[in-house]
PADOTI-957805 format. One record per residue (C-alpha): residue in three letters; x, y, z. Coordinates in steps of 0.25 Angstrom, whole numbers, padded with zeros to 4 digits, always signed. Layout:
ALAXYZ/...
// end
This chain:
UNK+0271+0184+0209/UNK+0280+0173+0213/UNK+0290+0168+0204/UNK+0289+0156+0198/UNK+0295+0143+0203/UNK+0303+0133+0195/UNK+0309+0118+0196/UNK+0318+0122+0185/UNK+0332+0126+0187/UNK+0330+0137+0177/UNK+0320+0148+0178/UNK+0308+0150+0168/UNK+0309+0162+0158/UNK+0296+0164+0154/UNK+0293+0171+0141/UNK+0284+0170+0128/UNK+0287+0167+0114/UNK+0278+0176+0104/UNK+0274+0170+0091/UNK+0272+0180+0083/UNK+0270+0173+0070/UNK+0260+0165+0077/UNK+0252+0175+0085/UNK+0238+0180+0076/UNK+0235+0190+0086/UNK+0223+0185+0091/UNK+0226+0192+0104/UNK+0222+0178+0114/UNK+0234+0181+0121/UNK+0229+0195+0125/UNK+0215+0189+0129/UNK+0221+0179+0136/UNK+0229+0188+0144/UNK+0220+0198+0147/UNK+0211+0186+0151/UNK+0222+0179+0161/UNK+0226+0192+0167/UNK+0214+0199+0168/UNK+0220+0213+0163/UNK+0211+0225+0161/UNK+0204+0232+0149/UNK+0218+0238+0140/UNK+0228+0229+0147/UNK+0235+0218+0139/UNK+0245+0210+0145/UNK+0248+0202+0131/UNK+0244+0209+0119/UNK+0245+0205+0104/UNK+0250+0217+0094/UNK+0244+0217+0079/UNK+0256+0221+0072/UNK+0258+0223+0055/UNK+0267+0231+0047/UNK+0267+0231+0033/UNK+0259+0234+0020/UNK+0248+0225+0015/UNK+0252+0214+0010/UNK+0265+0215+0015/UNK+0264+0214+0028/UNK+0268+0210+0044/UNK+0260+0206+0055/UNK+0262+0201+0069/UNK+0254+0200+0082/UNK+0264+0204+0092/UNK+0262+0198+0107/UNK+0266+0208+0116/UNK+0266+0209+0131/UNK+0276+0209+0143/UNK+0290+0203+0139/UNK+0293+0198+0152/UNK+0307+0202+0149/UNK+0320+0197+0153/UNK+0326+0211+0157/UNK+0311+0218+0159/UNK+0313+0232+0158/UNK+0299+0234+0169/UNK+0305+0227+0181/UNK+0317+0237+0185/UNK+0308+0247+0182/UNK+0297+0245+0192/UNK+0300+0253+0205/UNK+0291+0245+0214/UNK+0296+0231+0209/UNK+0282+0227+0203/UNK+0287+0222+0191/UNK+0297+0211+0194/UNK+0303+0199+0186/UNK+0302+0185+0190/UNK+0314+0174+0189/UNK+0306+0170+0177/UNK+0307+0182+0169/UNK+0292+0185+0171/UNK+0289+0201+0174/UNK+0279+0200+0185/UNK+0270+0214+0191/UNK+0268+0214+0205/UNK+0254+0224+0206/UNK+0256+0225+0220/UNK+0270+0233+0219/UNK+0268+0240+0206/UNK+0265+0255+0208/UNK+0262+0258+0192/UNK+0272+0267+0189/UNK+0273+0261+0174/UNK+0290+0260+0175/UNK+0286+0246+0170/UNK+0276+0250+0160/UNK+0286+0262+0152/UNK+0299+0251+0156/UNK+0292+0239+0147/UNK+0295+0241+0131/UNK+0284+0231+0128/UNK+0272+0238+0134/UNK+0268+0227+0143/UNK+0263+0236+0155/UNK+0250+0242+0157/UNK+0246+0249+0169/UNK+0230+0252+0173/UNK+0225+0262+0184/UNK+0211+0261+0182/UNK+0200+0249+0182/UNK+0198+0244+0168/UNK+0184+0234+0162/UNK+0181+0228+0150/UNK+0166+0233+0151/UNK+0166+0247+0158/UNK+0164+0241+0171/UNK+0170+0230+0179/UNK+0165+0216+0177/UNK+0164+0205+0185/UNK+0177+0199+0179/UNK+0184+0209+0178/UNK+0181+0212+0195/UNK+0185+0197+0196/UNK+0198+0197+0190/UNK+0202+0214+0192/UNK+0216+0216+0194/UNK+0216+0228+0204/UNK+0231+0226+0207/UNK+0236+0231+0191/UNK+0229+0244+0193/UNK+0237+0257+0193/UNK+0251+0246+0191/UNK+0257+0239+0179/UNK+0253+0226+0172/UNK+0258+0218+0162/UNK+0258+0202+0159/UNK+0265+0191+0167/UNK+0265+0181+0158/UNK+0253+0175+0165/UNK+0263+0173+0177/UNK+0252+0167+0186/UNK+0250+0157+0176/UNK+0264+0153+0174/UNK+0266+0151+0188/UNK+0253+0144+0193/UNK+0257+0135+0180/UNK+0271+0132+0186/UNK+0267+0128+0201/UNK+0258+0119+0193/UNK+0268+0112+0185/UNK+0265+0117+0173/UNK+0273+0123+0162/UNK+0271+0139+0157/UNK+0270+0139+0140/UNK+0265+0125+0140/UNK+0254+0122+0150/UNK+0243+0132+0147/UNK+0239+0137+0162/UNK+0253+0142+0164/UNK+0256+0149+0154/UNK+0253+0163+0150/UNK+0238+0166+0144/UNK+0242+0172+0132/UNK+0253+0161+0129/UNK+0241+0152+0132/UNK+0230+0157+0124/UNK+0238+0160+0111/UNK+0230+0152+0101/UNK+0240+0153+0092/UNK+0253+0147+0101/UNK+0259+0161+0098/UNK+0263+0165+0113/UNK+0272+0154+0120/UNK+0277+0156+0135/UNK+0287+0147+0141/UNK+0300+0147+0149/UNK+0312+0153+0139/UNK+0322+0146+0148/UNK+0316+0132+0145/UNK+0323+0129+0132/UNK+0312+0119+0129/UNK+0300+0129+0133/UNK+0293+0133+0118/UNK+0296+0147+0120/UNK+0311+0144+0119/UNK+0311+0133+0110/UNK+0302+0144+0100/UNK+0314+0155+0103/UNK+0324+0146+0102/UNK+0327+0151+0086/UNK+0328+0165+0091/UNK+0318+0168+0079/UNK+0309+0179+0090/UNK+0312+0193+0094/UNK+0308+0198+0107/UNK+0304+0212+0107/UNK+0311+0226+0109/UNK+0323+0215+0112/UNK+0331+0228+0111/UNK+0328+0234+0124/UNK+0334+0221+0132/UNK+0324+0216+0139/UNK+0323+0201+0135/UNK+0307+0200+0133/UNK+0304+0188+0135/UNK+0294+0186+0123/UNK+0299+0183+0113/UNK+0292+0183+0098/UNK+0293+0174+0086/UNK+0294+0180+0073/UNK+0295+0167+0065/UNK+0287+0154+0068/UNK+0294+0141+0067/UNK+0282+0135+0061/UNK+0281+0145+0050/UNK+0296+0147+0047/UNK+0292+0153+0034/UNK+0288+0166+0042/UNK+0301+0172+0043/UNK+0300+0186+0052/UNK+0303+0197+0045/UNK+0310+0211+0053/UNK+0301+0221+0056/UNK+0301+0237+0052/UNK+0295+0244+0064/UNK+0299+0256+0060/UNK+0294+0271+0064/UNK+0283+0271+0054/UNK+0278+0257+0059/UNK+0279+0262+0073/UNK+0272+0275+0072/UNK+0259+0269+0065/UNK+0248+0271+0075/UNK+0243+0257+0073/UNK+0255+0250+0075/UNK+0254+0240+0089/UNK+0270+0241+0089/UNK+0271+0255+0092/UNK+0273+0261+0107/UNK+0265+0268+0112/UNK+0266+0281+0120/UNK+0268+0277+0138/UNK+0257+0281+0145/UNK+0262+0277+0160/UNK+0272+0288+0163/UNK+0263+0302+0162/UNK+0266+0314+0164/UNK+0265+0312+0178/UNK+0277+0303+0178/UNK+0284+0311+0168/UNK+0282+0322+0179/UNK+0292+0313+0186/UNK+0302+0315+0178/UNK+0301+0330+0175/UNK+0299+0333+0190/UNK+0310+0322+0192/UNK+0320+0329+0183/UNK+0316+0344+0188/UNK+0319+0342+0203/UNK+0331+0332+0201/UNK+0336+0342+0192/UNK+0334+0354+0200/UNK+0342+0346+0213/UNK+0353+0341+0206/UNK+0355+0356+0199/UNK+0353+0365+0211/UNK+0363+0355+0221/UNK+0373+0359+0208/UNK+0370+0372+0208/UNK+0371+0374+0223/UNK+0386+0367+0222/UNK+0389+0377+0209/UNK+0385+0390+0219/UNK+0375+0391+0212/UNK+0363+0390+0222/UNK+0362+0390+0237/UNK+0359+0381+0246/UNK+0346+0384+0250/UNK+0344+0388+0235/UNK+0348+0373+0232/UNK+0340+0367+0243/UNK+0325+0375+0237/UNK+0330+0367+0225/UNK+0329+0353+0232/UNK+0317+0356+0237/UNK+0311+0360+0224/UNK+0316+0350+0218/UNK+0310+0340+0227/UNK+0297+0345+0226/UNK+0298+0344+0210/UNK+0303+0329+0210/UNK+0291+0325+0221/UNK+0280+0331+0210/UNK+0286+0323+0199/UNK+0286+0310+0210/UNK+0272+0314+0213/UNK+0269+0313+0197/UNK+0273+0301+0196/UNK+0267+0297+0209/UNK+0254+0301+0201/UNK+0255+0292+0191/UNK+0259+0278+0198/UNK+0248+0268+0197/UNK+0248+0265+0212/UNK+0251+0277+0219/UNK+0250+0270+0233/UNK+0261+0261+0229/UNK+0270+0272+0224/UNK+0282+0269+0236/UNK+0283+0255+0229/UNK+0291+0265+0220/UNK+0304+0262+0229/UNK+0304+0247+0227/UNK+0314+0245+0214/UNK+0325+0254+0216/UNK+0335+0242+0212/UNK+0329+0244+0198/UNK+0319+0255+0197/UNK+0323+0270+0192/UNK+0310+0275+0198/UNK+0314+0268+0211/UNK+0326+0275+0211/UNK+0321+0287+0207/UNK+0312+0286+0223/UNK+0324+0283+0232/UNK+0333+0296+0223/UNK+0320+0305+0225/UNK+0320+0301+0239/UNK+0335+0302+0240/UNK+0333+0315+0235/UNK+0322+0320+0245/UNK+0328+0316+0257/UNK+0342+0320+0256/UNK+0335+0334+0251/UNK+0327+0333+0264/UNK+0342+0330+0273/UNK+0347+0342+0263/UNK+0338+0353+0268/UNK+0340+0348+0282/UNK+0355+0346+0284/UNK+0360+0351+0271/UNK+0373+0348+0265/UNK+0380+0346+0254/UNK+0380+0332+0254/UNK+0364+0332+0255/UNK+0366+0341+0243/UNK+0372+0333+0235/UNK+0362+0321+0239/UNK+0351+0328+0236/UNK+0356+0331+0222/UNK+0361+0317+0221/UNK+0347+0311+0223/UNK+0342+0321+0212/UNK+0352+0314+0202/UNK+0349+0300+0204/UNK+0334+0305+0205/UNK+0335+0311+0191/UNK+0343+0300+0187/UNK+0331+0288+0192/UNK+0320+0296+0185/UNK+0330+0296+0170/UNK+0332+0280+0173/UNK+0315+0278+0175/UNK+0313+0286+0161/UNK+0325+0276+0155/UNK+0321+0264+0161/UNK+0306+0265+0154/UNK+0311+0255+0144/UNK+0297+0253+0137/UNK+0298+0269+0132/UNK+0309+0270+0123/UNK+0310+0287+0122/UNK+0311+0284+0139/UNK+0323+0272+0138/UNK+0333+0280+0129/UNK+0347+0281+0135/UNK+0346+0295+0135/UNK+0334+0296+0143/UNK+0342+0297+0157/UNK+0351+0308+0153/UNK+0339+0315+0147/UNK+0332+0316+0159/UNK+0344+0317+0170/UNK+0349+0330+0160/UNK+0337+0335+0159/UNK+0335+0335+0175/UNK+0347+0342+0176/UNK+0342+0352+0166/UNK+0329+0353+0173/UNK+0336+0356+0185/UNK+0343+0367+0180/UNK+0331+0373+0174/UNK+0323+0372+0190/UNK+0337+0377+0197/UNK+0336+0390+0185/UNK+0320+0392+0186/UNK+0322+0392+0202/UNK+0333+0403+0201/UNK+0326+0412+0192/UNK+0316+0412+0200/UNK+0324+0415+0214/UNK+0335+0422+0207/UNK+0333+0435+0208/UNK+0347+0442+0210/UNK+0354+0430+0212/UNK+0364+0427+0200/UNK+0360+0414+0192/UNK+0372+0405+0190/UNK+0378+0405+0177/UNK+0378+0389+0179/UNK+0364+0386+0179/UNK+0361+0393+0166/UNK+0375+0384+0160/UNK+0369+0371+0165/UNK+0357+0373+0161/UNK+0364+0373+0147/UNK+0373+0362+0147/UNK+0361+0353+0153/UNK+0352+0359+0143/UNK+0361+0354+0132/UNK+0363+0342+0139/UNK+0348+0340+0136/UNK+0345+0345+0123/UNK+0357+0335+0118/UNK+0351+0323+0127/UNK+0337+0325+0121/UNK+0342+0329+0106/UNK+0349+0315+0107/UNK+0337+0308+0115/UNK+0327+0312+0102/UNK+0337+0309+0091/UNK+0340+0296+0096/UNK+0325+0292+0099/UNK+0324+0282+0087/UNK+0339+0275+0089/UNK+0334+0274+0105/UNK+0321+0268+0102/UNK+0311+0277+0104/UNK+0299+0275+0095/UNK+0293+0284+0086/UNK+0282+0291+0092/UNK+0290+0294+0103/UNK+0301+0299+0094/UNK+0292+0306+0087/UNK+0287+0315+0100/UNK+0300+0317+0103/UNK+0305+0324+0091/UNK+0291+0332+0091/UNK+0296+0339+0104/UNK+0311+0338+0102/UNK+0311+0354+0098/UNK+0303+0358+0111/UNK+0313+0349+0121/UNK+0325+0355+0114/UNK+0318+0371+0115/UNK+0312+0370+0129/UNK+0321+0362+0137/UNK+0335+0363+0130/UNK+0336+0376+0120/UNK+0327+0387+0126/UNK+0333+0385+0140/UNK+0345+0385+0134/UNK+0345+0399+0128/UNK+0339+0403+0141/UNK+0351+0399+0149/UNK+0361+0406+0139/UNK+0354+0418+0141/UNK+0353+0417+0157/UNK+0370+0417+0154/UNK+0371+0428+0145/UNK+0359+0436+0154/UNK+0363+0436+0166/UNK+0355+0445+0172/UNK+0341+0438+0167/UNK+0348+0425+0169/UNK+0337+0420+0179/UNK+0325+0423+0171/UNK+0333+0416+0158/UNK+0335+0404+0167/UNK+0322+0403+0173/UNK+0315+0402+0161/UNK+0327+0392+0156/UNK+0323+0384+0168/UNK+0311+0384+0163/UNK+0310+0379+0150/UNK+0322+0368+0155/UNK+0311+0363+0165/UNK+0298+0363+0154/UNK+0309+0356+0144/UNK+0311+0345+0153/UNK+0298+0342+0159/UNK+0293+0344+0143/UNK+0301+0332+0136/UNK+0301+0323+0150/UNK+0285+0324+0147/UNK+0287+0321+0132/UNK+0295+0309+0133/UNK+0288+0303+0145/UNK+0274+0304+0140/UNK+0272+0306+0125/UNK+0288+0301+0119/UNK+0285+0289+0129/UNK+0283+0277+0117/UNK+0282+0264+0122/UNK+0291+0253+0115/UNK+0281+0248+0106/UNK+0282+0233+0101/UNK+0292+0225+0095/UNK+0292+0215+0083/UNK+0305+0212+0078/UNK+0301+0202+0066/UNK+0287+0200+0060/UNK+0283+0186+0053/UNK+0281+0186+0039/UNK+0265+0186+0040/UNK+0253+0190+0033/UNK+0252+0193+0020/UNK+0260+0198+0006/UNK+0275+0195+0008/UNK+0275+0191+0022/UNK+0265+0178+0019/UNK+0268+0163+0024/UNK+0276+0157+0014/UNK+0271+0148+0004/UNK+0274+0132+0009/UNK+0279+0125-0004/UNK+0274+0112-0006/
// end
């Protein structure tokens, strides 16, 4: 899509302004949405959220209009590794079908749930009607959608010299539908457009405001008309969140599976083992050619975890648009290190050298370090975002790594000595994680991280710790005291470290994997018992 072009001298800012004393929920705005952008069977571009706390007669209730933000500083766009999703001059967030490749970065980077992704045909009535041939959508299948804010009707409205939030035919539907004048749209750099004149006060929130990425809808909690109403705070607290019914609550991701969590356990097992076996090989501690069956192995493990994810993409054919983004996009970055990586491994076991050596191990770093970034930069999961998350997965690697590099030489051992140094780094990198994932569950509430994702986490806490950090542990002491059964002690230490880390990758990315949930940060006094209108005196 083209952007818009303007005779003014400052660019439009388009937004909404949510009226959320005003809305009755009579979900217009969702019909007329569906109607104006023809979406499927489960897919709402604009939905409207039934939302009460409280205790008869006391009582709080909102309809919450929830959809995409179009956000100032969108968390999507740098995400997108094939530069689908792009941000216009006016602040609209725009998909481009024809680029998108349905990896869902986009979908787990959005804290306000305003992705959905479709592989399969869906009908109202079992089978395709004639309608629903006339209007299908072929090109959203298997990538991500969202809504524009009716962008086609903003700018056939503006080539016709019309003015989007007052004329009706460039506006968005659902801002034009809305019986109640609940949903305004206008240009928030116009001072004189409605939607600034109504935020003019300040008296709206915008939600999760806290994460920095300037959404620009923003909600009134107090009606100038009514000015009786005044908003009262809300207490969206862990009980309130974890009620089954509640429309606020996140719910569990189900675009990354365990074929994209595959990724990051292959991912973290072969980075890990290159970058340990190039340190082992400058140590003493392995040959050569010890170090180059490694790197091969290693390869091979990273291609089946890129296979995996491979698998899941909604347009497999498309997959090489993956490369398009590396000025932004960790997964991007993540291809040109894996392919780093390959090639100078490749140069390595033609011309080796020390210097291909350490490029090849190099490549494994930054490797490791793109795939931490990817988890981080998923914004929309708060147990993924934490600052720790990038430490937890690069330590881990390396643990990983030591875990291959002991299995391997268990295996091949034999009579050869195993080196004191694999079993002591194995315990200073295993305590390195136990602290990092000790710290990561204790500070889940004060990071953000939901309830129900919390909740799973403290549930398998105890396993983590035993399989990945404290049985191996014990295993690699012994191995030191024991010399002479040191490479069975460490093969089994090997092992457990490697069943420990693919077992908490797979928890956090798909079952401790809560969306953000919604946001209301004041609710009108509405309703019944003490929240009631007040009386007008005469």
């Amino acid at each position: 899509m083209n952007s818009i072009s303007t005779t003014d001298s400052q660019t439009p800012r388009w937004g909404m302004v949510v009226d959320v004393n005003r809305c009755v929920g009579c979900q217009t705005c969702t019909v007329a949405c569906k109607h104006a952008n023809d979406t499927v069977p489960g897919v709402q571009w604009r939905r409207v959220l039934d939302v009460e706390t409280g205790s008869y007669p006391d009582v709080e209730r909102v309809f919450l209009v929830t959809g995409c933000q179009h956000c100032a500083e969108p968390s999507c766009v740098p995400v997108c590794p094939s530069g689908a999703t792009k941000q216009r001059a006016d602040g609209l967030v725009t998909m481009d079908y024809d680029l998108c490749i349905g990896c869902a970065s986009c979908a787990v980077a959005c804290p306000y749930q305003a992705r959905t992704i479709v592989h399969d045909k869906r009908f109202y009535y079992g089978e395709e009607t004639l309608q629903e041939k006339t209007v299908a959508h072929d090109e959203r299948l298997g990538v991500a959608q969202k809504c524009t804010f009716c962008i086609d009707r903003v700018d056939d409205g503006l080539e016709d010299g019309l003015t989007p939030g007052k004329d009706w035919s460039a506006t968005p539907a659902c801002s034009a539908a809305c019986i109640a004048s609940a949903i305004k749209f206008g240009d928030f750099n116009d001072p004189n457009s409605e939607v600034s004149k109504l935020t003019a006060e300040g008296n709206y929130f915008q939600m999760h405001a806290e994460l920095g990425n300037d959404p620009q809808i923003k909600y009134l909690y107090e009606t100038p008309s009514v000015p009786g109403r005044d908003a009262q705070e809300t207490d969206m607290n862990d009980e309130a969140l974890t009620e089954p019914d509640n429309p606020l609550t996140g719910q569990a991701q189900t675009y990354w599976d365990l074929r994209a969590a595959m990724n990051f356990i292959m991912g973290g097992f072969g980075a890990g083992l290159v970058i340990m076996a190039y340190l082992m090989h400058l140590g003493g501690g392995l040959n050569e050619m010890a170090m180059f069956k490694m790197f091969t192995g290693a390869g091979v493990i990273i291609a089946i975890g890129l296979f995996f994810v491979w698998l899941k993409i909604g347009r497999k054919l498309r997959a090489l648009y993956v490369i398009l983004r590396p000025q932004s996009s960790w997964m991007s970055r993540e291809v040109y290190a894996v392919a780093i990586l390959y090639g100078a491994g490749l140069m390595d076991f033609i011309f080796p050298s020390m210097a291909l050596h350490t490029l090849v191990a190099l490549a494994a770093i930054v490797f490791l370090y793109c795939q931490a970034r990817i988890l981080h930069a998923a914004k929309g999961i708060p147990s993924w975002r934490v600052p720790a998350m990038p430490w937890m997965l690069i330590a881990s690697g390396l643990l990983e790594g030591i875990g291959l590099v002991a299995l391997v030489l268990a295996i091949s051992a034999q009579n050869i000595a195993i080196p004191i140094s694999l079993p002591v780094t194995g315990l200073i990198l295993g305590a390195v994680n136990a602290v990092l994932w000790r710290n990561y569950v204790g500070n889940a509430q004060a990071n953000g991280i939901g309830p129900h994702s919390r909740a799973i986490l403290f549930s398998h806490t105890l396993k983590v710790h035993a399989i990945a950090h404290l049985f191996p542990a014990l295993l690699f002491m012994l191995a030191i005291a024991l010399p002479a059964v040191a490479a069975t002690l460490i093969g089994a230490a090997g092992v457990l470290v490697l069943m420990g880390g693919a077992y908490w990758k797979g928890l956090i990315i798909t079952r401790a994997c809560h969306q953000q949930g919604f946001a209301i940060a004041k609710f009108p006094q509405r309703g019944s018992g003490k929240y009631a209108a007040p009386t007008l005196e005469a």
